[in-house]
C-alpha positions in Angstrom: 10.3 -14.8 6.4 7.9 -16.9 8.8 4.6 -18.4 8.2 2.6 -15.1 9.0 4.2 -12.9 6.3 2.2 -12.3 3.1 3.7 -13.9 -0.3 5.8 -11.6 -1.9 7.0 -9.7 1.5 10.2 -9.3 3.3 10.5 -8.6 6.9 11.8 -5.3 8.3 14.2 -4.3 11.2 13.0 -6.5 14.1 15.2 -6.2 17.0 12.1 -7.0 19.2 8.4 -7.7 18.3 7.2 -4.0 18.5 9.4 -3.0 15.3 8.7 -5.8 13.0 7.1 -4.7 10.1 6.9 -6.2 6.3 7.4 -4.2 3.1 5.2 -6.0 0.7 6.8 -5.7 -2.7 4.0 -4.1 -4.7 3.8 -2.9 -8.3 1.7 0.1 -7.0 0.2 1.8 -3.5 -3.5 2.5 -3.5 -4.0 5.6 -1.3 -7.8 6.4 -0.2 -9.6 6.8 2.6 -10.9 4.4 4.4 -14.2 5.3 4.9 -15.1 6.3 2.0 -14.5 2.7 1.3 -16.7 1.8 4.8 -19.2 4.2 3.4 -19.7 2.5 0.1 -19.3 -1.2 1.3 -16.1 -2.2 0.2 -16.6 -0.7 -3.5 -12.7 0.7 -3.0 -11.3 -2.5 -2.2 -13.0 -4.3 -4.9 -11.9 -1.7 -7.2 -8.2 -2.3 -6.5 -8.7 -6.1 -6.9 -10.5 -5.9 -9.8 -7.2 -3.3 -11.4 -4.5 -5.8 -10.0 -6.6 -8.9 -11.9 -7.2 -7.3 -15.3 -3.8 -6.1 -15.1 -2.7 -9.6 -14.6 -5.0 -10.7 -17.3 -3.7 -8.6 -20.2 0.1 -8.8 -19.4 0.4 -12.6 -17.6 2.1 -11.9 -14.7 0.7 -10.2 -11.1 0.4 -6.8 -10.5 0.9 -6.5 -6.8 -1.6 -3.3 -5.1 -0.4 -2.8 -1.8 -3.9 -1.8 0.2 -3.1 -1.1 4.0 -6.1 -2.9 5.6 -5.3 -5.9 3.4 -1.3 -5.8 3.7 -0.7 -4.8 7.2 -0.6 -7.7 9.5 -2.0 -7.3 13.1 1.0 -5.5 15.7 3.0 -4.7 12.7 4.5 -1.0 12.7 1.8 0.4 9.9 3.4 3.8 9.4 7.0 1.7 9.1 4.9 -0.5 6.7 3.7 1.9 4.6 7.0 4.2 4.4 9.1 0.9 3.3 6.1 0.3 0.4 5.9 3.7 -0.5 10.0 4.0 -0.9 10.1 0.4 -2.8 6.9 0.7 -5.3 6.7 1.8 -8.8 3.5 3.3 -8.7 1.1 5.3 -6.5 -2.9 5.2 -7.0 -4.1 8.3 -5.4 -8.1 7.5 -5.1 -9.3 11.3 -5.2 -12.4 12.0 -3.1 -13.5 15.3 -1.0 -11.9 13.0 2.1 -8.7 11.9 0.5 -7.9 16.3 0.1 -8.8 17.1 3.6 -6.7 13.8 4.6 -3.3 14.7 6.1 -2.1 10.9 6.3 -3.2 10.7 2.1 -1.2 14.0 1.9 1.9 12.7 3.5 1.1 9.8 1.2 1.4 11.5 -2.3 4.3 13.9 -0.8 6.8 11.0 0.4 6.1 8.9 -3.1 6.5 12.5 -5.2 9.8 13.7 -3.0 11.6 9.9 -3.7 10.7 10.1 -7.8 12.0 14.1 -7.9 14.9 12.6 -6.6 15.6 9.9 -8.8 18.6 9.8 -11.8 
């Protein structure tokens, strides 16, 4: 890991530059749209923080949300990123708004995470 890599990340395949990319080990994934968070000034993002620090609060130890514009570094591989966090988290926060149905990336989302736990022991 170097200096630029978030705590509690590991660094992917990097053969060159253009395919490093870091998994951040997260408790959960927090899928939305982004602007719908825009739209209503960062309520989304606040939302998540606020769900990782009461989770933190009432069981002592963190609760990791991986949030893409928080946990993707700049010139990382972001769909590498969040393929490697969506195969390594335990849970997936689906934030359901008219946007997040009609989003194919949120789709793709909710399908990889549901194919890996059907597939599980």
């Amino acid at each position: 890991m170097g200096p630029s890599n978030p705590p509690g990340s590991r660094v992917g395949p990097a053969g060159h530059r253009d395919y490093a990319y870091v998994v951040t080990e997260s408790a959960a994934f927090y899928s939305y749209v982004r602007s719908d968070d825009d739209h209503d000034d960062g309520y989304l993002t606040n939302l998540r923080k606020r769900l990782s620090a009461e989770v933190r609060m009432q069981t002592g130890e963190d609760f990791l949300i991986f949030q893409d514009r928080e946990d993707i570094l700049w010139g990382q591989r972001w769909q590498a990123t969040i393929n490697g966090t969506l195969d390594s988290t335990t849970f997936l926060i689906p934030v359901i708004t008219p946007a997040f149905l009609r989003s194919n990336a949120c789709r793709q989302e909710v399908e990889k995470f549901l194919a890996r736990e059907s597939n599980r022991p």
